[in-house]
Structure formats: structure tokens, C-alpha cells
C-alpha positions, 0 to 999 in steps of 0.5 A: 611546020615549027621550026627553030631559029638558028642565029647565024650570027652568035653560031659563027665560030662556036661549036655549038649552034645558037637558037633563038630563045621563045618569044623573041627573046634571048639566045641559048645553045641548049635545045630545051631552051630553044624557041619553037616558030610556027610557019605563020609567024615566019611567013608574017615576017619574012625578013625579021625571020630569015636573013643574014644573021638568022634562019628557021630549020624545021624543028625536024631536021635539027632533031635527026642532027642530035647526037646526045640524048641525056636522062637526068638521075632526077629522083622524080625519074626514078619514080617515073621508071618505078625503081625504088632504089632503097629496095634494091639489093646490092651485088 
């Protein structure tokens, strides 16, 4: 199972929760930024890993907890969707 650290500490007060960042190191409140943990890291250190200011949440749960799913106007998206906005007619 992976998981996401959620950082009681910098989450309190916010609005928006506060994730681990990977490797240990920094914190962010956006998801694609976020660290993911395997169970084995966590277990390896339990204390490190759950605690009073920091908790795992298995990366499931907090997927079903997203409201917004966002598609950046990227042109490189637009290739992927195959639209080619300079053939388009306008209406």
C-alpha cells in the first residue's frame, strides 16, 4: 500500500491539508507535489512516521477526498486531445 504523509502540524489552522514533499524533504499543499511512502518505509520507522504531528493516509483515501481535478490549456494537451486550434472554424 503507498501512502501520503499528512503533516498534522503545518495542516492545523489551514485550509488546505499539508503533505510531505518526497524524499523526506519539504512540505506542499498540492497533491502533485506530494510525496508518495510505501508501507515498508513506514513500518521501517514507525515513530518517524506516525506521530503527533505527522500521519500516513493510504494514497486511496485521500484520492476519493479530491473535489478538483484540473486540465491545464498546455498546447502540448492540446496535441494529446488531437485539436488543432488553428483549423477550427469559429461559430
Amino acid at each position: 500500500m503507498s501512502y501520503y504523509l499528512l503533516s498534522l502540524k503545518w495542516s492545523k489552522h489551514k485550509e488546505k491539508y499539508v503533505w510531505w514533499g518526497p524524499d523526506n524533504s519539504g512540505y506542499t499543499e498540492n497533491l502533485n507535489e506530494a510525496g508518495v511512502y510505501t508501507e515498508e518505509q513506514i513500518n521501517s520507522r514507525p515513530l518517524h512516521y506516525r506521530n503527533t504531528s505527522t500521519y500516513p493516509v493510504p494514497v486511496e483515501v485521500v484520492e476519493k477526498m479530491t473535489i478538483q481535478r484540473v486540465v491545464p490549456t498546455f498546447s502540448n494537451n492540446w496535441n494529446m486531445m488531437g485539436i488543432d486550434l488553428s483549423t477550427l472554424k469559429e461559430y
